[in-house]
N, C-alpha and C positions, 0 to 999 in steps of 0.2 A: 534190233541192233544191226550195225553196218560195219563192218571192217572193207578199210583200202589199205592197199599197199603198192605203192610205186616203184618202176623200176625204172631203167635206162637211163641214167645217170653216168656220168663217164667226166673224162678229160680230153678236148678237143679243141682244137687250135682255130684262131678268130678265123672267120670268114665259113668253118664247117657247120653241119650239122648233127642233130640229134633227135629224137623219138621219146619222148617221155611218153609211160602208160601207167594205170592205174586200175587194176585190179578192184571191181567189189564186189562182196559178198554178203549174205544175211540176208535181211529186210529190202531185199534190193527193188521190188516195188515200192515202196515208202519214199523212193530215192526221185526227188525233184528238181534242183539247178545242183552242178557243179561244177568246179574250177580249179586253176591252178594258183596256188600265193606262192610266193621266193622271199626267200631273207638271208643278207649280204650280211657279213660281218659286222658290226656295226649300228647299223639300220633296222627299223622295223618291217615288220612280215605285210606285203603289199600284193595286191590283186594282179595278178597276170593278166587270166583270164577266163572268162566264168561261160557257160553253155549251156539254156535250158534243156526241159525237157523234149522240147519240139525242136530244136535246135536253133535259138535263136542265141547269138553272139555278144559279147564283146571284150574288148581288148584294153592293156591298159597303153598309152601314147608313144611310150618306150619301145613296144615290140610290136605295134601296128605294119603289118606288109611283109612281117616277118616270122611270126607264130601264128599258128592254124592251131584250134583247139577243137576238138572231135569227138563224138560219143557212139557205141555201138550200142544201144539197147540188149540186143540179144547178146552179146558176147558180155554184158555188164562191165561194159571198158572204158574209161578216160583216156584221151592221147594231147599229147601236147608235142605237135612239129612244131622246132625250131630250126629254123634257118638263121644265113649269115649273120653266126652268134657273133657275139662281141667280151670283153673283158668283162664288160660293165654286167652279162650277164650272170656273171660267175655268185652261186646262191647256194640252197638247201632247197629244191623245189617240193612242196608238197602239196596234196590230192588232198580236195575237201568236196564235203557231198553234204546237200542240205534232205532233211527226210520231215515229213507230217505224217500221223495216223492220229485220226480223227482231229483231236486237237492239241496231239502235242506233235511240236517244233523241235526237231535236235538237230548239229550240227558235228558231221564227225570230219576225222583228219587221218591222215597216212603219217607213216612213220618219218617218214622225207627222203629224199632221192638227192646227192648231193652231183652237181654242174660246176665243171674247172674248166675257163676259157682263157688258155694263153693266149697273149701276145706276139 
């Protein structure tokens, strides 16, 4: 089993920034790609941006040049920098962590970390 939990969530005015992190715990060798998804009022819950285990990237088209997504192995940490946020960012972000042991595949998530980007 894998528990995450995210934090750094806040209310910050467009053009600022913010530090999403994400805590895991348990089975955290089992713990293979993970990422961040947001969901906007409205909308459904969409890929940010995902970060293997070796540290390979990507991003979704939205936040390209502008979120850095990050992993400490040893500290068992998610980070997600965002830079000059926008309104459009304004979400629920949360921390998902994909795990194998042997042959089984599970998929966990964080509680969500909630993003207000005024105007």
């Amino acid at each position: 089993q894998v528990q995450l939990v995210e934090s750094g969530g806040g209310l910050v005015q467009a053009g600022g920034s913010l530090r999403l992190s994400c805590a895991a715990s348990g089975s955290i060798s089992s713990i293979n790609d993970m990422g961040w998804y947001r969901q906007a009022p409205g909308k459904q819950r969409e890929l940010v941006a995902v970060i293997t285990r070796d540290g390979s990237t990507n991003f979704a088209d939205s936040v390209k040049g502008r979120f850095t997504i990050s992993r400490d192995n040893a500290k068992n940490t998610l980070y997600l920098q965002m830079n000059s946020l926008k309104p459009e960012d304004t979400a629920v972000y949360y921390c998902n962590a994909q795990s194998r042991v042997l042959l089984t595949k599970k998929s966990y998530w964080g509680q969500g970390t909630e993003v207000t980007v005024s105007s």
